[in-house]
C-alpha positions in Angstrom: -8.8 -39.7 -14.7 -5.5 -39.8 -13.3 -5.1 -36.3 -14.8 -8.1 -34.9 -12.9 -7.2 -36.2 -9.2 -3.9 -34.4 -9.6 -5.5 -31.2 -9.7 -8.0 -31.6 -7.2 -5.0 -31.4 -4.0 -4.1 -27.4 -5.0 -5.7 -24.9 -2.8 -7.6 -22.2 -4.1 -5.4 -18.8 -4.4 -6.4 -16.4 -1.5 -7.1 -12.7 -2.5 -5.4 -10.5 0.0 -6.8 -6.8 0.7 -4.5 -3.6 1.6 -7.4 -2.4 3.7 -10.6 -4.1 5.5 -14.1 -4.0 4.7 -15.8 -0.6 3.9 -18.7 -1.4 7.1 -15.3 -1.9 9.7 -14.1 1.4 8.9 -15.6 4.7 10.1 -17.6 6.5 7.9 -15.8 10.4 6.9 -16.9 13.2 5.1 -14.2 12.9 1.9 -11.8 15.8 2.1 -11.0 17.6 -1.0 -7.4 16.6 -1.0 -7.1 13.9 -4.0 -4.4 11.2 -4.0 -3.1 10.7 -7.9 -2.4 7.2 -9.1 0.7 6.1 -6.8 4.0 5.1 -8.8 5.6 1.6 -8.4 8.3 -0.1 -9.9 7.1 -2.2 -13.0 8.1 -5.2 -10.6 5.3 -4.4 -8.5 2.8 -3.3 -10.4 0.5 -6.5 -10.8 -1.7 -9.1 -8.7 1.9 -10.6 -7.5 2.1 -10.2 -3.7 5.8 -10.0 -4.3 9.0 -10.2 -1.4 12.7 -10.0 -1.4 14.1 -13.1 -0.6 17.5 -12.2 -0.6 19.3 -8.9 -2.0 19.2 -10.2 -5.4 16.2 -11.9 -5.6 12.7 -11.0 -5.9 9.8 -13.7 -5.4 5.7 -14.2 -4.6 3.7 -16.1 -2.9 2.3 -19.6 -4.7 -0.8 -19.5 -2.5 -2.5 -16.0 -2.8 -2.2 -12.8 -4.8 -3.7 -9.2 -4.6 -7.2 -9.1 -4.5 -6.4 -5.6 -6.9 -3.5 -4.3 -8.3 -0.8 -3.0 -6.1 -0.6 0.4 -7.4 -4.5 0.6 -7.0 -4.8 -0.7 -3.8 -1.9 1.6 -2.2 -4.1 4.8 -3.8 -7.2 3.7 -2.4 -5.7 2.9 0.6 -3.8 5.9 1.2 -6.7 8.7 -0.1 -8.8 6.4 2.9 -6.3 7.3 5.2 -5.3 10.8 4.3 -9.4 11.5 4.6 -10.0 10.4 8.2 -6.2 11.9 9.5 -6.8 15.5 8.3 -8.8 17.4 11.2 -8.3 20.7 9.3 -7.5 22.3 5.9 -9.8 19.7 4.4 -11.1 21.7 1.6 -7.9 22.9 0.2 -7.7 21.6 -3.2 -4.5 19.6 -3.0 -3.2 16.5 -4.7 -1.0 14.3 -3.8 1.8 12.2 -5.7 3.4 9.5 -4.3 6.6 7.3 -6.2 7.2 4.2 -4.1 10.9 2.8 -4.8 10.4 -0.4 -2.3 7.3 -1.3 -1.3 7.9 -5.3 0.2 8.2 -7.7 2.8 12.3 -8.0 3.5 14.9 -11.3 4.3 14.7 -8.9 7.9 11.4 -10.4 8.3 10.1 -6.4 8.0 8.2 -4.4 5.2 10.3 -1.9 4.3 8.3 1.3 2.0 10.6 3.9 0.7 8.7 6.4 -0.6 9.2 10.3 -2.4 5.8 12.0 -1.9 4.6 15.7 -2.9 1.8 17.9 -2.4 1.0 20.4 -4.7 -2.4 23.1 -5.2 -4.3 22.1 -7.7 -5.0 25.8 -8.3 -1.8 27.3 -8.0 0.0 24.3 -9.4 2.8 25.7 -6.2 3.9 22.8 -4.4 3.0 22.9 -1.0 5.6 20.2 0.6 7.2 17.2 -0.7 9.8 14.7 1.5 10.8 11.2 1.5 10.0 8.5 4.2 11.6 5.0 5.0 9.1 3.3 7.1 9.9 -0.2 8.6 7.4 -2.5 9.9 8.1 -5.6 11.1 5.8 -8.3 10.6 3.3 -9.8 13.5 4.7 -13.3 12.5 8.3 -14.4 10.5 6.5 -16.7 8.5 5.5 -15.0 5.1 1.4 -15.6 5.5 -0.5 -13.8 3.4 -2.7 -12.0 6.2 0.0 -10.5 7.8 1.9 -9.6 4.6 -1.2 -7.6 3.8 -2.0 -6.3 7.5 1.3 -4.9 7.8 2.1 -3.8 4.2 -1.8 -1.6 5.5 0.1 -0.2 8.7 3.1 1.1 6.7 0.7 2.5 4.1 -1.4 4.5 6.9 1.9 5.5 8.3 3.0 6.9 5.2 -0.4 8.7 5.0 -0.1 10.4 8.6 3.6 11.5 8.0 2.1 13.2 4.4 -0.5 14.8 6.8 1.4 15.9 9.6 3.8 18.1 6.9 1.0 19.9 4.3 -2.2 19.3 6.8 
């Protein structure tokens, strides 16, 4: 018995989402731009909502984890976000690649997301602009929570998505 009412104190794990509920955001026609599979560092790639807690030191949160993969949730994510910023050239057939080198809440108290991104025609196989963007968001709250890890790890990814726009749109 003793064994059981241990147990029974630990809080379920939360499941965090990079982006909200399909019915809160607006319904688009899809563009024909896809987004390929985005690249992480094996570190990342997991249910782990990971953070930097000092320049050495990687660590997660005990209380909640991706509610999908990192790498899937970033794709998803960013082909959402790439679909309701482009008012034109939607129906060129372009993919894009993104390789995230940092992608995590910082000792700053900001989410840093270093990112190489490229576009390239699917047709043509030509690429059609690549670049790199360090983009710093810092969080609503210091305290590591997992809503606002997830909220503002979602603004950095949408910022990422409007810079990728702005340059091949």
């Amino acid at each position: 018995m003793a064994g059981i009412a241990g147990c029974s104190g630990a809080p379920p794990l939360k499941q965090v989402l990079l982006a909200p509920p399909q019915a809160s955001q607006v319904a688009r026609q899809g563009a024909n731009w896809q987004v390929a599979r985005v690249k992480v560092p094996d570190y990342l790639d997991s249910y782990h909502i990971r953070y930097r807690a000092s320049d050495f030191v990687i660590d997660e949160l005990a209380d909640a984890k991706w509610a999908q993969r990192l790498p899937a949730g970033v794709t998803a994510l960013l082909q959402s976000a790439i679909d309701s910023s482009l008012k034109q050239n939607r129906h060129r057939p372009y993919t894009v690649h993104v390789d995230i080198s940092t992608f995590a809440p910082q000792p700053s108290g900001k989410v840093v997301l270093s990112a190489h991104w490229r576009v390239t025609n699917r047709q043509s196989h030509e690429t059609v602009a690549q670049n790199a963007a360090v983009i710093n968001k810092p969080l609503a709250v210091k305290k590591r929570s997992p809503e606002a890890i997830g909220r503002t790890m979602s603004q950095a990814v949408r910022t990422l998505a409007q810079r990728i726009v702005s340059t091949a749109g």
